[in-house]
Phi, psi and omega in degrees: 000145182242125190298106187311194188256339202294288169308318167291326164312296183313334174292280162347302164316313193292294180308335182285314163345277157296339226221000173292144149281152180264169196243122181304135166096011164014282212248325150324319178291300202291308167315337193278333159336285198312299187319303176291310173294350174290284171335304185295321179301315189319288209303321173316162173246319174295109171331300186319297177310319185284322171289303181302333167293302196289311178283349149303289214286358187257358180252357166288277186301349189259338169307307194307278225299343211224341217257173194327316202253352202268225171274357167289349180271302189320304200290340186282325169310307186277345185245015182069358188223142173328178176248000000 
Protein backbone atom coordinates (compact mmCIF):
# COMPACT_ATOMS: atom_id res chain seq x y z
CA UNK A 1 0.00 0.00 0.00
CA UNK A 2 1.14 3.01 -0.62
CA UNK A 3 1.59 6.35 1.68
CA UNK A 4 -0.31 9.30 0.73
CA UNK A 5 1.10 13.05 1.44
CA UNK A 6 -2.55 12.97 3.66
CA UNK A 7 -0.94 10.15 5.93
CA UNK A 8 2.17 11.04 6.50
CA UNK A 9 1.26 14.83 7.95
CA UNK A 10 -0.96 12.70 10.35
CA UNK A 11 1.81 10.58 11.38
CA UNK A 12 3.93 13.22 11.91
CA UNK A 13 1.28 14.86 14.03
CA UNK A 14 0.61 11.95 16.01
CA UNK A 15 3.85 11.23 16.73
CA UNK A 16 4.66 14.93 17.71
CA UNK A 17 1.95 14.53 20.07
CA UNK A 18 2.85 11.69 21.56
CA UNK A 19 6.17 12.72 22.43
CA UNK A 20 4.97 16.17 23.75
CA UNK A 21 5.55 16.29 27.67
CA UNK A 22 1.96 16.92 29.07
CA UNK A 23 1.01 20.21 31.30
CA UNK A 24 -0.67 19.51 34.55
CA UNK A 25 -4.30 19.64 34.28
CA UNK A 26 -4.44 18.62 30.66
CA UNK A 27 -6.78 16.88 30.21
CA UNK A 28 -9.11 18.23 32.73
CA UNK A 29 -9.11 21.45 30.46
CA UNK A 30 -9.82 19.59 27.33
CA UNK A 31 -13.02 17.36 29.36
CA UNK A 32 -13.93 20.82 30.64
CA UNK A 33 -14.40 21.90 26.57
CA UNK A 34 -15.90 18.96 26.01
CA UNK A 35 -18.31 19.24 28.60
CA UNK A 36 -19.15 22.93 27.32
CA UNK A 37 -19.44 22.47 23.74
CA UNK A 38 -21.63 19.41 24.83
CA UNK A 39 -23.92 22.38 26.66
CA UNK A 40 -23.78 24.49 23.70
CA UNK A 41 -25.45 21.66 21.32
CA UNK A 42 -28.31 21.34 23.93
CA UNK A 43 -28.74 25.03 23.57
CA UNK A 44 -28.35 25.49 19.56
CA UNK A 45 -31.74 25.71 17.20
CA UNK A 46 -29.78 24.74 14.35
CA UNK A 47 -29.75 20.68 13.16
CA UNK A 48 -26.61 21.94 12.07
CA UNK A 49 -25.10 23.83 15.17
CA UNK A 50 -26.32 20.97 17.64
CA UNK A 51 -24.45 18.21 15.26
CA UNK A 52 -20.96 20.19 14.84
CA UNK A 53 -21.24 21.10 18.76
CA UNK A 54 -22.02 17.70 19.78
CA UNK A 55 -19.41 15.99 17.60
CA UNK A 56 -16.61 18.51 18.97
CA UNK A 57 -17.67 18.17 22.33
CA UNK A 58 -17.53 14.47 21.86
CA UNK A 59 -14.26 14.32 20.31
CA UNK A 60 -12.86 17.02 23.15
CA UNK A 61 -14.16 14.04 26.00
CA UNK A 62 -12.66 11.38 23.97
CA UNK A 63 -9.34 13.18 23.52
CA UNK A 64 -9.20 13.48 27.72
CA UNK A 65 -10.04 10.17 27.96
CA UNK A 66 -7.75 8.61 25.52
CA UNK A 67 -4.67 10.92 25.37
CA UNK A 68 -1.15 10.09 26.94
CA UNK A 69 -1.74 11.36 30.21
CA UNK A 70 -5.21 10.74 30.58
CA UNK A 71 -7.24 7.37 31.60
CA UNK A 72 -5.57 4.99 29.45
CA UNK A 73 -2.49 5.87 31.49
CA UNK A 74 -4.50 5.12 35.18
CA UNK A 75 -5.98 1.89 33.94
CA UNK A 76 -2.46 0.84 32.30
CA UNK A 77 -1.31 1.62 35.70
CA UNK A 78 -3.51 0.19 37.84
CA UNK A 79 -4.16 -2.98 35.79
CA UNK A 80 -0.63 -3.84 34.18
CA UNK A 81 -1.97 -3.77 30.72
CA UNK A 82 -2.79 -1.16 27.91
CA UNK A 83 -6.68 -0.54 27.96
Amino acid sequence: METTKTDSIIDKLRNLDQNRPDFPGEHLIVFGIGVLLLMAANRNRSFLGRTLAGMAGSAFIGRAASGTGGVARVVQAVTGRRP
